[in-house]
PyMOL CGO cylinders between C-alpha atoms (Angstrom):
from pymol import cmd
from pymol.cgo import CYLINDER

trace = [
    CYLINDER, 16.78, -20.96, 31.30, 16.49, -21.28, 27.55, 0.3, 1, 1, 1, 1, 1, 1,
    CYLINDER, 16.49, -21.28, 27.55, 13.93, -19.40, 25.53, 0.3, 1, 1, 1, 1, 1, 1,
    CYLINDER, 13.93, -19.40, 25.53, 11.52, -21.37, 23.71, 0.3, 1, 1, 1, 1, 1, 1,
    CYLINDER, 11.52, -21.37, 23.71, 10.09, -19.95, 20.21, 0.3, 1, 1, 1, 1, 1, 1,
    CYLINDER, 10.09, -19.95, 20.21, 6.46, -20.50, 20.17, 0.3, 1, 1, 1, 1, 1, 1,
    CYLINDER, 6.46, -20.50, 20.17, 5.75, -19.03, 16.57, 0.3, 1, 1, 1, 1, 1, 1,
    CYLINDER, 5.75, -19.03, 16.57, 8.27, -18.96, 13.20, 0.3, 1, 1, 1, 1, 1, 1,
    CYLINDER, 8.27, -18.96, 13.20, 7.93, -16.65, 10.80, 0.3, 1, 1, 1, 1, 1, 1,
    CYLINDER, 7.93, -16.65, 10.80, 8.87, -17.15, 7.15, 0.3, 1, 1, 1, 1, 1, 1,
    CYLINDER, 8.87, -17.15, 7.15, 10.18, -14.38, 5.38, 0.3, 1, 1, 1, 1, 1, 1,
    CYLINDER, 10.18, -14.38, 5.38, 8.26, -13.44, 2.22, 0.3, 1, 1, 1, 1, 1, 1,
    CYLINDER, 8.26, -13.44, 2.22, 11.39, -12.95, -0.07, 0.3, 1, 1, 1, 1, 1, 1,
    CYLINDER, 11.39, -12.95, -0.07, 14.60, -14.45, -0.56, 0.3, 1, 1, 1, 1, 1, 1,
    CYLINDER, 14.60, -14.45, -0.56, 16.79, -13.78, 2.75, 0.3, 1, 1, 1, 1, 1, 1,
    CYLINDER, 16.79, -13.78, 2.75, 19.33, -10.86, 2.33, 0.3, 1, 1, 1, 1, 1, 1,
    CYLINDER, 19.33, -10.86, 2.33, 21.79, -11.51, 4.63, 0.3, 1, 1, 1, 1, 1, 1,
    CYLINDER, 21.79, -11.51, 4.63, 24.52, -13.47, 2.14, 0.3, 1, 1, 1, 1, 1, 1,
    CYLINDER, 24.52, -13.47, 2.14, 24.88, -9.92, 0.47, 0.3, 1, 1, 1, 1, 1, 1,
    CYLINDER, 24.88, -9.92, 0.47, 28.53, -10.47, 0.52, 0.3, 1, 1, 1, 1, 1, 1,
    CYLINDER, 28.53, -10.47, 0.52, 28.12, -13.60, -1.91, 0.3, 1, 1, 1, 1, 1, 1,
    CYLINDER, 28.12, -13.60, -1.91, 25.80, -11.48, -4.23, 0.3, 1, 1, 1, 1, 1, 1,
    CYLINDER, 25.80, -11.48, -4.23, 26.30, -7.75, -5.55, 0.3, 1, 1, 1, 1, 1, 1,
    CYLINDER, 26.30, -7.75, -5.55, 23.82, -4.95, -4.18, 0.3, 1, 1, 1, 1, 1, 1,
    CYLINDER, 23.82, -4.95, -4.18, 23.07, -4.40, -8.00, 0.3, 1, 1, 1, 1, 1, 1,
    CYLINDER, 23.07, -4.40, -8.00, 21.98, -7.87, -8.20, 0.3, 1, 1, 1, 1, 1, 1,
    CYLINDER, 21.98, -7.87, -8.20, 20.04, -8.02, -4.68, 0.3, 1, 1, 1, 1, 1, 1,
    CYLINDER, 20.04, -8.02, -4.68, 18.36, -4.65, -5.82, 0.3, 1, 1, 1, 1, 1, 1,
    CYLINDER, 18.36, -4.65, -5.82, 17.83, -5.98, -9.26, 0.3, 1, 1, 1, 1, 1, 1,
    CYLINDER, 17.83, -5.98, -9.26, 15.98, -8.58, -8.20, 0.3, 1, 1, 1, 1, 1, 1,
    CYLINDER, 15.98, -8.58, -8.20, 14.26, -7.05, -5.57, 0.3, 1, 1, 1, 1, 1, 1,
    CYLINDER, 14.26, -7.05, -5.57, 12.72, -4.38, -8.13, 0.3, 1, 1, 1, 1, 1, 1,
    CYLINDER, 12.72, -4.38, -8.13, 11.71, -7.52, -11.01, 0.3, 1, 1, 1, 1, 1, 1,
    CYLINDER, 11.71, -7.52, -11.01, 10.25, -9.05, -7.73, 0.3, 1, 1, 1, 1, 1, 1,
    CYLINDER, 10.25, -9.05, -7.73, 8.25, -6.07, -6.24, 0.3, 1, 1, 1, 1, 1, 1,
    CYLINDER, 8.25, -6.07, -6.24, 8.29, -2.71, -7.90, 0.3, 1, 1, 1, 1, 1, 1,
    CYLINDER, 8.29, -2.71, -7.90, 4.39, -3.69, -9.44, 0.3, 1, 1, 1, 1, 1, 1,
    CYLINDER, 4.39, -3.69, -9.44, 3.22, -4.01, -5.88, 0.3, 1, 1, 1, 1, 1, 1,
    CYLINDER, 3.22, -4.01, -5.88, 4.59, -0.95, -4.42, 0.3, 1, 1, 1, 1, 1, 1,
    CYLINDER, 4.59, -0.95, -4.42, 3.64, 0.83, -7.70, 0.3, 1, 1, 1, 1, 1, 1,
    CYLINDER, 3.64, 0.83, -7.70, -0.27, -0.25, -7.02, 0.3, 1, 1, 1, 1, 1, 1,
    CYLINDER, -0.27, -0.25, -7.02, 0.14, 0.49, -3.53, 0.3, 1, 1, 1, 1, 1, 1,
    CYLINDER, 0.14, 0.49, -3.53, 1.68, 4.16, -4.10, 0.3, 1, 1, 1, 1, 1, 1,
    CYLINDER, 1.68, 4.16, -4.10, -1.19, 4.77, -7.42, 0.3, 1, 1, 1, 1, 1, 1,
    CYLINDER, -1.19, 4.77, -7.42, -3.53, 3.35, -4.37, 0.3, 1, 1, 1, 1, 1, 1,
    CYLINDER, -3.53, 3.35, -4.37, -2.69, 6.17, -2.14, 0.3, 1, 1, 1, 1, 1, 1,
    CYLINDER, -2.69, 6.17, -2.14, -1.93, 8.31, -3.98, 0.3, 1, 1, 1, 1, 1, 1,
    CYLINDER, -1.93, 8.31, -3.98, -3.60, 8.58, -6.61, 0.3, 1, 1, 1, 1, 1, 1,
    CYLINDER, -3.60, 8.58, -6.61, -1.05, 10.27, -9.38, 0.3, 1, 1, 1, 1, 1, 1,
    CYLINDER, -1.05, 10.27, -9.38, 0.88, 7.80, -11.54, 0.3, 1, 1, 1, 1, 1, 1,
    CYLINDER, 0.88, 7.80, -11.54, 3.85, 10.33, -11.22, 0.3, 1, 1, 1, 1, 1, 1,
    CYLINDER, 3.85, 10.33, -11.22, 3.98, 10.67, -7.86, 0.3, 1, 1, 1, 1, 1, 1,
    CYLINDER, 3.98, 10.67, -7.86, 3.77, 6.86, -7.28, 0.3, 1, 1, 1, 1, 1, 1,
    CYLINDER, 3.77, 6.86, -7.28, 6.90, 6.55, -9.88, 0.3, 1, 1, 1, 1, 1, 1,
    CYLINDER, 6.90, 6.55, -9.88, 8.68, 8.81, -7.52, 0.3, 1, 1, 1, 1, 1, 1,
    CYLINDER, 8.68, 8.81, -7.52, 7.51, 6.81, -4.71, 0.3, 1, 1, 1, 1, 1, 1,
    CYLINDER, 7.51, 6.81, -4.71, 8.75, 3.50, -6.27, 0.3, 1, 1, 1, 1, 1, 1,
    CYLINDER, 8.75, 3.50, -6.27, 11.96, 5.01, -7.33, 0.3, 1, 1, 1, 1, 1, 1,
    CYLINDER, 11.96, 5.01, -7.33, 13.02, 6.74, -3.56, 0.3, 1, 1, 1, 1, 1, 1,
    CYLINDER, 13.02, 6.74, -3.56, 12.12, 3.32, -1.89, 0.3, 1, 1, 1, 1, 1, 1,
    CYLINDER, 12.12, 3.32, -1.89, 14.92, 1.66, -4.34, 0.3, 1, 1, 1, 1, 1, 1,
    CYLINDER, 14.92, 1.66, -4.34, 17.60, 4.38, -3.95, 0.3, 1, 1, 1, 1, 1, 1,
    CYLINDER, 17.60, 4.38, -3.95, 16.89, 4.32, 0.06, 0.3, 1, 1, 1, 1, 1, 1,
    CYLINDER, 16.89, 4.32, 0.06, 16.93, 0.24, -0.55, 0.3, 1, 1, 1, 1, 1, 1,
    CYLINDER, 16.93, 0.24, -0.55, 20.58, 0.91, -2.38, 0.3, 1, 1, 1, 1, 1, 1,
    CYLINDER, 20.58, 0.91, -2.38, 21.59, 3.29, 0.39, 0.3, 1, 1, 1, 1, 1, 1,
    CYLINDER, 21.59, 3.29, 0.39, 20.35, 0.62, 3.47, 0.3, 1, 1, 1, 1, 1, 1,
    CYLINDER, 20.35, 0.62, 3.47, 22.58, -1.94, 1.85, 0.3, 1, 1, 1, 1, 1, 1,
    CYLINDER, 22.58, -1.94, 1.85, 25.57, 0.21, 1.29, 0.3, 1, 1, 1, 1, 1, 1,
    CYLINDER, 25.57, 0.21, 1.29, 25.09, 0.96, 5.45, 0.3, 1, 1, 1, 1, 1, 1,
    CYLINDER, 25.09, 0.96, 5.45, 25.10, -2.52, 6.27, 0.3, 1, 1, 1, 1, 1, 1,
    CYLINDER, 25.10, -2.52, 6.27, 21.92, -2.51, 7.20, 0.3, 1, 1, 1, 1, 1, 1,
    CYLINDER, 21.92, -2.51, 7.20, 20.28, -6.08, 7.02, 0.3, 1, 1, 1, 1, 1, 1,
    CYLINDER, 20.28, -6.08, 7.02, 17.32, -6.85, 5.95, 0.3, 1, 1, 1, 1, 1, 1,
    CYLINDER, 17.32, -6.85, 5.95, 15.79, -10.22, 7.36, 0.3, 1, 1, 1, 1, 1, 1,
    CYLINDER, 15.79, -10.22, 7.36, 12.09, -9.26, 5.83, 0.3, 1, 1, 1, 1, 1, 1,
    CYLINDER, 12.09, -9.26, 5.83, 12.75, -7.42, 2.02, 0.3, 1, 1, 1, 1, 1, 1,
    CYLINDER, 12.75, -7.42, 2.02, 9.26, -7.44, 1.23, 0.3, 1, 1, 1, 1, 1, 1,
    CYLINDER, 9.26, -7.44, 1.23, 8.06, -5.82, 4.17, 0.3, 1, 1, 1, 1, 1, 1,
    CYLINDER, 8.06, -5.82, 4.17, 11.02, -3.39, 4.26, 0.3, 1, 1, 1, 1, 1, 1,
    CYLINDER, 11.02, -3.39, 4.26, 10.04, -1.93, 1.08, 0.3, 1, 1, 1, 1, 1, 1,
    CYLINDER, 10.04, -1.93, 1.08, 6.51, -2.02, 1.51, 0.3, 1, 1, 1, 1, 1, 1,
    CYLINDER, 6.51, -2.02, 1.51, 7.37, 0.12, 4.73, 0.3, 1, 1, 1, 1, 1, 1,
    CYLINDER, 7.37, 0.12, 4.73, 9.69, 2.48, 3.14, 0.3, 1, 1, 1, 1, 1, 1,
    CYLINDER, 9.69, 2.48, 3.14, 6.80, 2.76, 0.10, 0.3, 1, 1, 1, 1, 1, 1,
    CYLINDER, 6.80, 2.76, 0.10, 3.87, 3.57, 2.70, 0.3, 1, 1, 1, 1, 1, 1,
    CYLINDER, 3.87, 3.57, 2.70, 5.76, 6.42, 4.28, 0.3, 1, 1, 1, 1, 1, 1,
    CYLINDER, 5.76, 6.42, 4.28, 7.06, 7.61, 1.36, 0.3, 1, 1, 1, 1, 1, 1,
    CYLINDER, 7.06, 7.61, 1.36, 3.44, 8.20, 0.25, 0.3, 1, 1, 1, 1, 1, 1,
    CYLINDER, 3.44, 8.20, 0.25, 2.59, 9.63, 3.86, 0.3, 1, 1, 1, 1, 1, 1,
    CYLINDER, 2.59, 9.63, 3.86, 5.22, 12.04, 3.79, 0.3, 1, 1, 1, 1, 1, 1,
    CYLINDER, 5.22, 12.04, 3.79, 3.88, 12.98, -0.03, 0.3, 1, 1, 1, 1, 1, 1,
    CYLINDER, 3.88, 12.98, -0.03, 0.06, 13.55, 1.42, 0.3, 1, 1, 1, 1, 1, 1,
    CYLINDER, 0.06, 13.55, 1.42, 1.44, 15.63, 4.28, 0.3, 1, 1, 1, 1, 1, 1,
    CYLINDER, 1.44, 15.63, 4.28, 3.44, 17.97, 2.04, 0.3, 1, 1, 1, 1, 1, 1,
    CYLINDER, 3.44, 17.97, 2.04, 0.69, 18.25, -0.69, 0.3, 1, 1, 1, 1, 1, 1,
    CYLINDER, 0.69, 18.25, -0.69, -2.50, 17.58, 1.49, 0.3, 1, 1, 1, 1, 1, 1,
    CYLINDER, -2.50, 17.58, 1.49, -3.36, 15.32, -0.63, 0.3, 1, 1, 1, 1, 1, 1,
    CYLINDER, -3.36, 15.32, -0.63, -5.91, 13.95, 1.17, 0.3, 1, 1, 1, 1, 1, 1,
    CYLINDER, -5.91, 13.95, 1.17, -8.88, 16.29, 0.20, 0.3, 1, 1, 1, 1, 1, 1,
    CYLINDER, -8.88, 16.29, 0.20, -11.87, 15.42, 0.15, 0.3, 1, 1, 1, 1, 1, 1,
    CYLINDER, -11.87, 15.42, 0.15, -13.87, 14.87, -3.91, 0.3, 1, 1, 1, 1, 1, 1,
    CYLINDER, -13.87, 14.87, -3.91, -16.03, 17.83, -4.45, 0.3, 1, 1, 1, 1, 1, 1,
    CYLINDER, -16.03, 17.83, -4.45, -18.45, 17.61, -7.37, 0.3, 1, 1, 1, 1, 1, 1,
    CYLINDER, -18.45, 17.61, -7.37, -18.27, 21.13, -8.59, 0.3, 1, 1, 1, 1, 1, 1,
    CYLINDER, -18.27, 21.13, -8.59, -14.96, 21.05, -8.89, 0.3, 1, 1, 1, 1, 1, 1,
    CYLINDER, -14.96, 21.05, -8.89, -14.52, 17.78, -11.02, 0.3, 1, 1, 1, 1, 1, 1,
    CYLINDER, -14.52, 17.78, -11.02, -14.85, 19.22, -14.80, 0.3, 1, 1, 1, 1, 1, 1,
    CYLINDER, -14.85, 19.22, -14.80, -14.31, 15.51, -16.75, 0.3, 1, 1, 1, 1, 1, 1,
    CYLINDER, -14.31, 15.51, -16.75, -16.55, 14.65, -18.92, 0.3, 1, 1, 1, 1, 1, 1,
    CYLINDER, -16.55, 14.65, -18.92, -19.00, 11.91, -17.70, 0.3, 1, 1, 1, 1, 1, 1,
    CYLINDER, -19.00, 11.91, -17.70, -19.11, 8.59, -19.46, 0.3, 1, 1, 1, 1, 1, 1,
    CYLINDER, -19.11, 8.59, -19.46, -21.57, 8.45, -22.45, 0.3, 1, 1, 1, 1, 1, 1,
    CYLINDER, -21.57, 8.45, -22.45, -22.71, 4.46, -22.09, 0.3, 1, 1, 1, 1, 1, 1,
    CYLINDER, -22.71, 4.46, -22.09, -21.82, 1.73, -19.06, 0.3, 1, 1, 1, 1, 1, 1,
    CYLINDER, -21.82, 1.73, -19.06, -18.16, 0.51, -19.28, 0.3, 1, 1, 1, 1, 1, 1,
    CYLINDER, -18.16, 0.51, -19.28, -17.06, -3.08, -18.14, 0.3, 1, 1, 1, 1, 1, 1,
    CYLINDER, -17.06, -3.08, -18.14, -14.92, -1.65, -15.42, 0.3, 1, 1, 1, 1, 1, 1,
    CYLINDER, -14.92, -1.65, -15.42, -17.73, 0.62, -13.44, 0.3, 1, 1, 1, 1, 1, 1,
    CYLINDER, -17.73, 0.62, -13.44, -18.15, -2.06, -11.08, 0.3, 1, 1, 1, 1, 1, 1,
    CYLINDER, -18.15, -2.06, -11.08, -14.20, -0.94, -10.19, 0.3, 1, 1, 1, 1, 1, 1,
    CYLINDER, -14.20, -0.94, -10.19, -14.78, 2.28, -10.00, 0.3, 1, 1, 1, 1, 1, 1,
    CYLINDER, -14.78, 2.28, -10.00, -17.42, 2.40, -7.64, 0.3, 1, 1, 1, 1, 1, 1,
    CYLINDER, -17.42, 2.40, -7.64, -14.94, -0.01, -5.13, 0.3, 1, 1, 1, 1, 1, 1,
    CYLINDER, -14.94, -0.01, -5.13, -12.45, 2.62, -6.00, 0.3, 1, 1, 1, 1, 1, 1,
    CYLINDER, -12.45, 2.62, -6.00, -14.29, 5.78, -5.37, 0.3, 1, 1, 1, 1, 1, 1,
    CYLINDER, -14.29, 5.78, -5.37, -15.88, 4.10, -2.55, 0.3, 1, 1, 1, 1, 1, 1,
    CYLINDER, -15.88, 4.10, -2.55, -12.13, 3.52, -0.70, 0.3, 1, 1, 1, 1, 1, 1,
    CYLINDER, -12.13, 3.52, -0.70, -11.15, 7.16, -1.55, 0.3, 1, 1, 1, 1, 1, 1,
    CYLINDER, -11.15, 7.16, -1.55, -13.48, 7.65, 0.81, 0.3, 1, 1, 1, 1, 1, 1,
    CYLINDER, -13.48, 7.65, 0.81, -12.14, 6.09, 3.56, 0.3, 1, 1, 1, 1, 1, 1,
    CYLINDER, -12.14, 6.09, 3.56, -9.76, 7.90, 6.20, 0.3, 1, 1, 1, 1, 1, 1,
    CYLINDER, -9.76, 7.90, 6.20, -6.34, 7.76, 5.38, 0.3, 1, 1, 1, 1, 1, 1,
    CYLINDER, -6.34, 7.76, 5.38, -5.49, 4.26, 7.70, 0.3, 1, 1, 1, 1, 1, 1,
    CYLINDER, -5.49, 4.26, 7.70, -7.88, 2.20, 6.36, 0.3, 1, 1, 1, 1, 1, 1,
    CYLINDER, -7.88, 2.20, 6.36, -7.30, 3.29, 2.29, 0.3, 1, 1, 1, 1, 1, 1,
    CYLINDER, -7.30, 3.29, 2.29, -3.81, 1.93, 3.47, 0.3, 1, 1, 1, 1, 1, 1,
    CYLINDER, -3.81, 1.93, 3.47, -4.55, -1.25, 5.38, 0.3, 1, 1, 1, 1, 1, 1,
    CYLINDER, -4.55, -1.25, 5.38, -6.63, -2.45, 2.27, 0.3, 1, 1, 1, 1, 1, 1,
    CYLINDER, -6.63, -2.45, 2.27, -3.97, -1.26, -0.14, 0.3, 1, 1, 1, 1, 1, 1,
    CYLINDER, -3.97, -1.26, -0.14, -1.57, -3.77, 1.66, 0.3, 1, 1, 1, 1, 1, 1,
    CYLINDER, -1.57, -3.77, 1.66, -3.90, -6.48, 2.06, 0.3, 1, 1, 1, 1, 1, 1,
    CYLINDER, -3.90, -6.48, 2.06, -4.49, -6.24, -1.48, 0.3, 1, 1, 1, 1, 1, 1,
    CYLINDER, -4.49, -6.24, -1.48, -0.83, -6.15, -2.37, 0.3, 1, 1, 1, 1, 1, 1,
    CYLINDER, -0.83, -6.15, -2.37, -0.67, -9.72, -0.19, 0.3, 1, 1, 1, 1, 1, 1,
    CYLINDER, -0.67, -9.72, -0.19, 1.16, -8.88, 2.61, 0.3, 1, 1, 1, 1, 1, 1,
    CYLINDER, 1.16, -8.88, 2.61, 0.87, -10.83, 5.93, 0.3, 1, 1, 1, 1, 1, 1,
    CYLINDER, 0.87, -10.83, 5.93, -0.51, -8.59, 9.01, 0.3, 1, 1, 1, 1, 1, 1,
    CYLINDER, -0.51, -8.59, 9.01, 2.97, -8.36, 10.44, 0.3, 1, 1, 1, 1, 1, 1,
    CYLINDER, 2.97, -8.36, 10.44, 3.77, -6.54, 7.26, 0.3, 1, 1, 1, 1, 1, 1,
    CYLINDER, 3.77, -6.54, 7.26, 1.01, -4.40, 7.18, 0.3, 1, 1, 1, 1, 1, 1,
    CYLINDER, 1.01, -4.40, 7.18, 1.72, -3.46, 11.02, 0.3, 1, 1, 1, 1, 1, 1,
    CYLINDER, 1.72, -3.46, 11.02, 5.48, -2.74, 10.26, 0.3, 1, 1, 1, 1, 1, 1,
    CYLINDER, 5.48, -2.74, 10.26, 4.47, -0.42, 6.83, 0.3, 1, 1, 1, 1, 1, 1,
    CYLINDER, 4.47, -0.42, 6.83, 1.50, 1.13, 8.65, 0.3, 1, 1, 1, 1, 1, 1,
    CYLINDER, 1.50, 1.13, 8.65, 2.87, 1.67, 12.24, 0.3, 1, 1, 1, 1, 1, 1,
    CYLINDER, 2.87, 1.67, 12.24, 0.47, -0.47, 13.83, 0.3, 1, 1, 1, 1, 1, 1,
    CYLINDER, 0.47, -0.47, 13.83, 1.23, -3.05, 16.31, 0.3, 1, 1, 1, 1, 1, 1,
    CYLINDER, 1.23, -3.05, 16.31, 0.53, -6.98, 14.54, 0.3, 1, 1, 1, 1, 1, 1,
    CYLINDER, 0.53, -6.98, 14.54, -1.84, -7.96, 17.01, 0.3, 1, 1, 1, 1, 1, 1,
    CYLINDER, -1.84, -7.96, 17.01, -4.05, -5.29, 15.92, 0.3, 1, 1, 1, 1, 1, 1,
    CYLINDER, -4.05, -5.29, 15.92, -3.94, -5.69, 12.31, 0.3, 1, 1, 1, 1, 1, 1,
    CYLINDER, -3.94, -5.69, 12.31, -7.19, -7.89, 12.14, 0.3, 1, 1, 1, 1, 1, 1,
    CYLINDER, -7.19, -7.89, 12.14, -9.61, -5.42, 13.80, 0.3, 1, 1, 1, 1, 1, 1,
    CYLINDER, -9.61, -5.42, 13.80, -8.76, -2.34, 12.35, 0.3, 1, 1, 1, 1, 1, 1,
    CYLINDER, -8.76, -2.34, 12.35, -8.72, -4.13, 8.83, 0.3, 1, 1, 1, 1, 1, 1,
    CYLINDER, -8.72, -4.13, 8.83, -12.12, -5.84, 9.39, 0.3, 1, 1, 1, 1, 1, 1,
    CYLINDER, -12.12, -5.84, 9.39, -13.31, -2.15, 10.77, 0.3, 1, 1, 1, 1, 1, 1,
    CYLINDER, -13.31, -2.15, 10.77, -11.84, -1.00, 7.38, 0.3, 1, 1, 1, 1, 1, 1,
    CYLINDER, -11.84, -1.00, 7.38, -13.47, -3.51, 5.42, 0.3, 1, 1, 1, 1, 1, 1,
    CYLINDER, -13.47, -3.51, 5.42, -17.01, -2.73, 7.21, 0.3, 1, 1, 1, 1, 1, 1,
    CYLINDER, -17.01, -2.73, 7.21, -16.33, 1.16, 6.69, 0.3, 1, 1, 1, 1, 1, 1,
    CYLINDER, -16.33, 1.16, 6.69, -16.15, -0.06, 2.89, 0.3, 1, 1, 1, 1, 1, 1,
    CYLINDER, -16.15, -0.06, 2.89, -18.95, -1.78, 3.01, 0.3, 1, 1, 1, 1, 1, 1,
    CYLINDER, -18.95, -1.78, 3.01, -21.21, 0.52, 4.41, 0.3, 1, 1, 1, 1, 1, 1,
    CYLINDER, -21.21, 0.52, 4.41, -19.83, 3.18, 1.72, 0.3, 1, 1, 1, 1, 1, 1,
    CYLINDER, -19.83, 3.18, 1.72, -20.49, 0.91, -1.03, 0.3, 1, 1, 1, 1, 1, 1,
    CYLINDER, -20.49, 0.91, -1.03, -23.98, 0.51, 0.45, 0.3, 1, 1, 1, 1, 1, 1,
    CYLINDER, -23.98, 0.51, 0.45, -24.60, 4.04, 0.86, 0.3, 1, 1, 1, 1, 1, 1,
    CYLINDER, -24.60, 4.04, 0.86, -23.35, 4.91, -2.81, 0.3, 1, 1, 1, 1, 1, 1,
    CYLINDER, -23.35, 4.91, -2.81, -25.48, 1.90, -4.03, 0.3, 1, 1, 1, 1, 1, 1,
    CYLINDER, -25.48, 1.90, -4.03, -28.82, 2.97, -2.25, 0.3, 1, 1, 1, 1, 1, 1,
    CYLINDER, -28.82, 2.97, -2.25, -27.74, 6.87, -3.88, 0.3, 1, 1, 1, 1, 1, 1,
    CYLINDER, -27.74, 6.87, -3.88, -27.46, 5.44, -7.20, 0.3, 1, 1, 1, 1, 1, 1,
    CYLINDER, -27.46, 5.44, -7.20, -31.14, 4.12, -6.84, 0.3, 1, 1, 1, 1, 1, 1,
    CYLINDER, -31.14, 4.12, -6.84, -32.87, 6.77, -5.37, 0.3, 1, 1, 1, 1, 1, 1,
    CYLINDER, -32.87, 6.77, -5.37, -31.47, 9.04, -8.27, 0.3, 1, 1, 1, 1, 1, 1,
    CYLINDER, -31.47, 9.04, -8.27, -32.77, 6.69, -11.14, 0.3, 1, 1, 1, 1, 1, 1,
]
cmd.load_cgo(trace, "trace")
């Protein structure tokens, strides 16, 4: 009986397998020019700290180094180290609960003196931080471009479930960005 392969995936980066024709500093070289933005956004996404989401960025490449000096193979780069890069930023929010929740009286920056072109952003942005944990990271993926077999492997999902829970995220946003919207105008 032979086995028939209904669906093909392509892989979303440059196959790694020939690593013995190429040098890991090259293969990591051009694995970092090719996604260390991306993982960077995704990291700042969830984690909001630009130092902490170096750190991310920067463990992802040394366990990248480490996986290729094992042998390991890696048929999928891009979602390898966009797996690698969302638990690296779980691990961080379980060890610094970083997952609190905004409270006003807390906040002591200053407020904004006039309109800036960006608040548009920030409301999308302040609107996500509001989201439970999953759903912050399913869009931070889907924004980063990755296919839903990617976001299932980086968020520990299975694939066939992607869709939902990221349309359930994107509604969830919505309905925040409503809610905010509908407190901005009452308070005017």
């Amino acid at each position: 009986m032979r086995a028939t392969v209904l669906v093909t995936t392509l892989p979303s980066t440059i196959p790694v397998p020939g690593c013995a024709a190429r040098s890991r500093d090259a293969i990591v070289g051009e694995l970092f020019d090719e996604h260390a933005n991306g993982l960077y956004r995704l990291a700042l996404a969830m984690l909001h700290d630009a130092q902490a989401a170096q750190d991310v960025v920067q463990d992802t490449f040394l366990k990248l180094i480490a996986h290729i000096d094992g042998g390991g193979a890696l048929p999928n780069a891009r979602g390898w180290l966009y797996t690698v890069a969302a638990h690296g930023c779980r691990d961080r929010q379980r060890g610094l609960a970083r997952w609190l929740p905004w409270v006003a009286e807390r906040d002591v920056r200053p407020a904004r003196e006039s309109p800036d072109v960006h608040d548009g952003a920030d409301a999308v942005f302040a609107a996500i931080r509001t989201l439970p944990p999953r759903d912050r990271l399913l869009i931070a993926l889907r924004a980063q471009g990755l296919s839903y077999r990617e976001i299932a492997d980086a968020a520990g999902i299975r694939s066939t479930s992607v869709g939902q829970l990221l349309a359930r995220a994107l509604d969830r946003l919505e309905v925040s960005l409503a809610h905010d919207a509908d407190a901005a105008t009452k308070n005017c």
